[in-house]
C-alpha positions as CSV (number, residue, x, y, z in Angstrom):
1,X,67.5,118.0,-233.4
2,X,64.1,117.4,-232.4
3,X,61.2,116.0,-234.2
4,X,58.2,117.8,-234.9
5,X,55.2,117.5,-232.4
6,X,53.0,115.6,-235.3
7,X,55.3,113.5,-237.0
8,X,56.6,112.0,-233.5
9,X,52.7,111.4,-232.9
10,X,52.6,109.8,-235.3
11,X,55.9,107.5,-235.5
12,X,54.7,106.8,-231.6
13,X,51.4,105.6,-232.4
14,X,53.2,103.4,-235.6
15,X,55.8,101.9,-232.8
16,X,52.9,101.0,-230.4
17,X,50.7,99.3,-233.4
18,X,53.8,97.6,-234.6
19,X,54.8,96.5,-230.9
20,X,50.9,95.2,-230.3
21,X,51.1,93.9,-233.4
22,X,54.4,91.5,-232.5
23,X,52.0,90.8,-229.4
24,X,49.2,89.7,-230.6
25,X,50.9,87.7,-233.1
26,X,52.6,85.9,-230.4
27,X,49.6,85.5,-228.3
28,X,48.1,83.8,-231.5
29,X,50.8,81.6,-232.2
30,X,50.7,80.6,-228.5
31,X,47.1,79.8,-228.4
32,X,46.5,78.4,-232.6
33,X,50.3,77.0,-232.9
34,X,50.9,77.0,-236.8
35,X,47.2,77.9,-237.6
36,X,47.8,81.3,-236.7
37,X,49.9,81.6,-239.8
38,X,47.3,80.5,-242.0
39,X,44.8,82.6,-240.3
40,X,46.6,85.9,-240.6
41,X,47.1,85.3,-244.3
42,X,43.1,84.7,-244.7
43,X,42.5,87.8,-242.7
44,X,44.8,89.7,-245.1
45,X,42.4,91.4,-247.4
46,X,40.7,92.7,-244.1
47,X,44.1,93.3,-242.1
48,X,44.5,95.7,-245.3
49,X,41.6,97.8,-245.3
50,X,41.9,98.2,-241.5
51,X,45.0,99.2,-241.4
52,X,43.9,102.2,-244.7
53,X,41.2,103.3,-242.3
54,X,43.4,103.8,-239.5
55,X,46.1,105.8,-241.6
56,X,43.2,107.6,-243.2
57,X,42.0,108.7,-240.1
58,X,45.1,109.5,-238.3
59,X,46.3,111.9,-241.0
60,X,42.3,113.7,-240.9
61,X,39.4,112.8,-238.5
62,X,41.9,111.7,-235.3
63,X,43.4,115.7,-235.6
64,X,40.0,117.1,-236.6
65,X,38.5,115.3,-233.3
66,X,41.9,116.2,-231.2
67,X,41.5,119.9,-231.8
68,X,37.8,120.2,-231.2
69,X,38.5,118.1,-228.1
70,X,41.4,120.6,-227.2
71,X,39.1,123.5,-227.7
72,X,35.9,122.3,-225.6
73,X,37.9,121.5,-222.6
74,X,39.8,124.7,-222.3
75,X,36.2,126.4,-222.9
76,X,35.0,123.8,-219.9
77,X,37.7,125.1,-218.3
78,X,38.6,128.9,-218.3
79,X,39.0,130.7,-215.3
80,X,36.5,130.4,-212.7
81,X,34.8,127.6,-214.0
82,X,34.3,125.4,-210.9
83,X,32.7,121.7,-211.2
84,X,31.3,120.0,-207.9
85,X,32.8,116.5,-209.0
86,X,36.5,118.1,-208.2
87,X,35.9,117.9,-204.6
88,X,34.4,114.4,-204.4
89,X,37.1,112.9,-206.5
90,X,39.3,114.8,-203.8
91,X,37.7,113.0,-201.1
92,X,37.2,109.2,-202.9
93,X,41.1,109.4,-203.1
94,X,43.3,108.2,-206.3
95,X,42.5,104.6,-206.4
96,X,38.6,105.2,-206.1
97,X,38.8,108.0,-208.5
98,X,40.9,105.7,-210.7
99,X,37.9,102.7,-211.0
100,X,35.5,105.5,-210.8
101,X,36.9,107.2,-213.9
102,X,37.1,103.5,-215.6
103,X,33.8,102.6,-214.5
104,X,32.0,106.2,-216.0
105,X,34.2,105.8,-219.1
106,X,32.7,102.4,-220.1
107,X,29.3,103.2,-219.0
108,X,29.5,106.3,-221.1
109,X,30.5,104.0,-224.0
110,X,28.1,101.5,-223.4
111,X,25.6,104.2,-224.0
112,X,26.8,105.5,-227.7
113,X,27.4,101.8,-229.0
114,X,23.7,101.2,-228.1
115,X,23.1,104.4,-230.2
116,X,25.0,103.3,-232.8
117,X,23.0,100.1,-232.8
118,X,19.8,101.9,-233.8
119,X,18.6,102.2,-237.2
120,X,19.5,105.8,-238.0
121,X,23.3,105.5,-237.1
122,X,23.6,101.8,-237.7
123,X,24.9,102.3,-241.1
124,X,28.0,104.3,-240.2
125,X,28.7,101.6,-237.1
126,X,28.4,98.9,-239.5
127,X,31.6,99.4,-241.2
128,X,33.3,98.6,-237.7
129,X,31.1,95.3,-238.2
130,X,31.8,94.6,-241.5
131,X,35.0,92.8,-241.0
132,X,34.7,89.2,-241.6
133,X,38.4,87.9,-239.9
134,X,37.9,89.6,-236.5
135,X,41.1,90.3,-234.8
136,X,42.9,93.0,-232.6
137,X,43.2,95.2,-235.4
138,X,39.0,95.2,-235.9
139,X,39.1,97.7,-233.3
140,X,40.8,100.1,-235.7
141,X,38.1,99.6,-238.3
142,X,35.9,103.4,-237.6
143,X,33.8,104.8,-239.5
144,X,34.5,109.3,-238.4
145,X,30.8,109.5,-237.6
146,X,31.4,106.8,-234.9
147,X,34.6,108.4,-233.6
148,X,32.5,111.6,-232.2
149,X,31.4,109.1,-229.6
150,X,35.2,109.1,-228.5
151,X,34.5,113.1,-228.1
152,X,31.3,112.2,-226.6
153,X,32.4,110.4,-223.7
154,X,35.7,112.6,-222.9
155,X,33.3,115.6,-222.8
156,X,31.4,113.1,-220.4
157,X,34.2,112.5,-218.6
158,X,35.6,115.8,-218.0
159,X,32.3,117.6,-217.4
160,X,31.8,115.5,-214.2
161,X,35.1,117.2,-212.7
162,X,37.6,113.9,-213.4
163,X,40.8,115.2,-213.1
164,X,42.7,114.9,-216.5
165,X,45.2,111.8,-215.1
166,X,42.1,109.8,-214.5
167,X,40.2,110.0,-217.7
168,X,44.0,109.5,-219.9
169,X,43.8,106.4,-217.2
170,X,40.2,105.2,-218.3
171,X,40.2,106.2,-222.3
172,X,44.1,103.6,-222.1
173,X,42.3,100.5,-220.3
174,X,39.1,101.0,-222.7
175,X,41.1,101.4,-225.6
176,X,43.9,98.7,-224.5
177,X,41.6,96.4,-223.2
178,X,39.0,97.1,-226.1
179,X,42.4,95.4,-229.0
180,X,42.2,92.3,-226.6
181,X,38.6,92.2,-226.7
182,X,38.9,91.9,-230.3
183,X,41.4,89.3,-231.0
184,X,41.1,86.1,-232.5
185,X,41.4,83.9,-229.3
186,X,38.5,81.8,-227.9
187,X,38.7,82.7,-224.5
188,X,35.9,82.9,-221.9
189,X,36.7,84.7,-218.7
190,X,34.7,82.0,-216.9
191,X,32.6,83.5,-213.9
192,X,35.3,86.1,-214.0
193,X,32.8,87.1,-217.3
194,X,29.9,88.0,-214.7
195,X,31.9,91.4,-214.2
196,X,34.2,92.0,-217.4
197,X,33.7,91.2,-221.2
198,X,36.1,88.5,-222.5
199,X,37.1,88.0,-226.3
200,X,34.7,85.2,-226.4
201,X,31.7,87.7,-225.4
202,X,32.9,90.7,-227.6
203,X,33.0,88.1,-230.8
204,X,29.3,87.1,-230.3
205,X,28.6,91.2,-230.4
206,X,30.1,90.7,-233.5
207,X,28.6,87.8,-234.9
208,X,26.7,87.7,-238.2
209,X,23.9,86.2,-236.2
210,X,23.0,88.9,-234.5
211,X,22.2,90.7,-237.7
212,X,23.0,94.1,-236.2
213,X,20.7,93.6,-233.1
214,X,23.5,93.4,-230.7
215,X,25.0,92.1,-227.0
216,X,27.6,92.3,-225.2
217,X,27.4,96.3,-226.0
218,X,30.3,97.2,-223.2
219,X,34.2,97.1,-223.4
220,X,35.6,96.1,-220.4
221,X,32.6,95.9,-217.5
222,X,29.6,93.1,-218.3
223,X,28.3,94.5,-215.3
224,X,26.3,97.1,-217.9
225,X,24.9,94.3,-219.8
226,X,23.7,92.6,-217.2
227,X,22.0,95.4,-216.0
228,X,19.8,96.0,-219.0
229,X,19.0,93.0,-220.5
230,X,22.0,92.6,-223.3
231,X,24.5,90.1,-221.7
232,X,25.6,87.3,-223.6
233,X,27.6,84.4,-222.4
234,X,27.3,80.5,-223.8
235,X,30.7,80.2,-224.4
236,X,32.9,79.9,-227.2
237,X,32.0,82.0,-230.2
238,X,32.7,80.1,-233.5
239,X,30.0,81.9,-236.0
240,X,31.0,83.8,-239.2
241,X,31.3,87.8,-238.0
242,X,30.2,90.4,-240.3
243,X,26.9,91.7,-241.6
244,X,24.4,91.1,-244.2
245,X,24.8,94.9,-245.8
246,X,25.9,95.9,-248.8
247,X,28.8,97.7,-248.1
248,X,31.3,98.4,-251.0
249,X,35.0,97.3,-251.1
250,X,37.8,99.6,-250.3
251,X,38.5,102.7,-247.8
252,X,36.6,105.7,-250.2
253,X,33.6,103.1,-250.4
254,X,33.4,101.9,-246.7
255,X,33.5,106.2,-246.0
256,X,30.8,106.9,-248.4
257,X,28.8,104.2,-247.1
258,X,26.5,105.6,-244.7
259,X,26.0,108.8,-246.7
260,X,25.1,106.8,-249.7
261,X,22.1,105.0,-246.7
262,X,20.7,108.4,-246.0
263,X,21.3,109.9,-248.7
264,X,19.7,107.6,-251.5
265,X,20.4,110.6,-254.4
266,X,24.1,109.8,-253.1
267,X,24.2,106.3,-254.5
268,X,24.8,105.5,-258.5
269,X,22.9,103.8,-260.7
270,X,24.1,100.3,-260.5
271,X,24.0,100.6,-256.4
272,X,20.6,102.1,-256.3
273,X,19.0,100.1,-258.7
């Protein structure tokens, strides 16, 4: 008997976090020896709320955002729609369309974390920076207003005529590659670092420091940075992460947090006074 289509989604995606989880633990134990222990049970209160936001938006924004993602591309594609990117892709070959797709992907995302940067969406982006004990699983840690850049940059994707194995290709290294960015290891890439973002760069994006300004805005190509003035690099990052906001505690008020900044008549008493 098989399973239905959503509940094997979704024991899939609970084997792969548990299977990155064993990872990651034994990457940390590896690199920190017995302070990895200690570390994970400071991180717990955070390991926690990440882990609520991701169920949370599993069981409603990741469906919501699947469907409407379903929907545009079959609009972007009904018959005799014909995009002039097919043929080029055709001639580049698999393995040039492969970096390609990679390459466009993290450009595209380079673009909206910038955005999100800004004043005006900064306050839904900083509950992805409000996590004090950065590690793999900080990557889980969305605020839905941030996840339509996800939609953003498939619609990006696919509008340039990308055939569909090469963006699944270039939204798996991002994502893959965006959990190891995240992780509480030191590591510098070394000059390697002049072309891809290493754990090191990613946690200075993410340092209090920065105070919401930002660097290091790509995922897996520095290469952006570079280009336009927000790359990064002394080394080590051993700063406090987090921000100065006021965010409140738990999933409902990390949610309501960015509607509560627009919206002052949102906020109560205590919080607005």
């Amino acid at each position: 008997m098989s399973l239905p289509p959503a509940l094997a989604a979704y024991l899939n995606q609970a084997l792969e976090l548990g299977l990155m989880a064993l990872g990651f633990f034994i990457l940390s134990l590896m690199v920190k020896g017995a302070r990895a222990i200690s570390d994970a049970r400071a991180a717990a209160s955070e390991t926690r709320n990440n882990l609520a936001l991701y169920v949370l938006d599993t069981l409603t924004v990741a469906p919501a955002l699947t469907l409407a993602t379903a929907t545009l591309y079959a609009l972007m594609h009904a018959p005799g729609a014909v995009y002039a990117g097919e043929v080029v892709w055709a001639r580049i070959g698999p393995i040039g369309t492969g970096i390609a797709a990679i390459a466009i992907c993290d450009f595209l995302g380079y673009c909206n974390h910038r955005l999100y940067h800004t004043a005006l969406l900064w306050p839904s982006h900083a509950i992805h920076h409000s996590d004090t004990k950065l590690s793999w699983l900080s990557l889980l840690r969305m605020h839905p207003f941030d996840r339509l850049g996800t939609l953003i940059d498939l619609l990006g994707m696919v509008a340039l005529g990308l055939p569909d194995w090469a963006v699944i290709l270039a939204v798996a290294v991002r994502h893959y590659w965006g959990h190891m960015i995240h992780a509480d290891v030191p590591w510098t890439l070394g000059p390697l670092e002049k072309v891809f973002i290493s754990p090191a760069m990613h946690r200075w994006h993410h340092a209090l420091e920065q105070r919401g300004s930002g660097v290091n805005f790509a995922t897996v190509f520095s290469l952006y940075d570079r280009l336009f003035g927000t790359y990064y690099a002394p080394g080590p990052c051993l700063t406090p992460t987090g921000i100065d906001d006021e965010v409140a505690p738990g999933v409902i008020g990390q949610y309501l947090h960015p509607l509560r900044t627009w919206f002052p008549v949102l906020r109560t008493p205590a919080a607005a006074s």
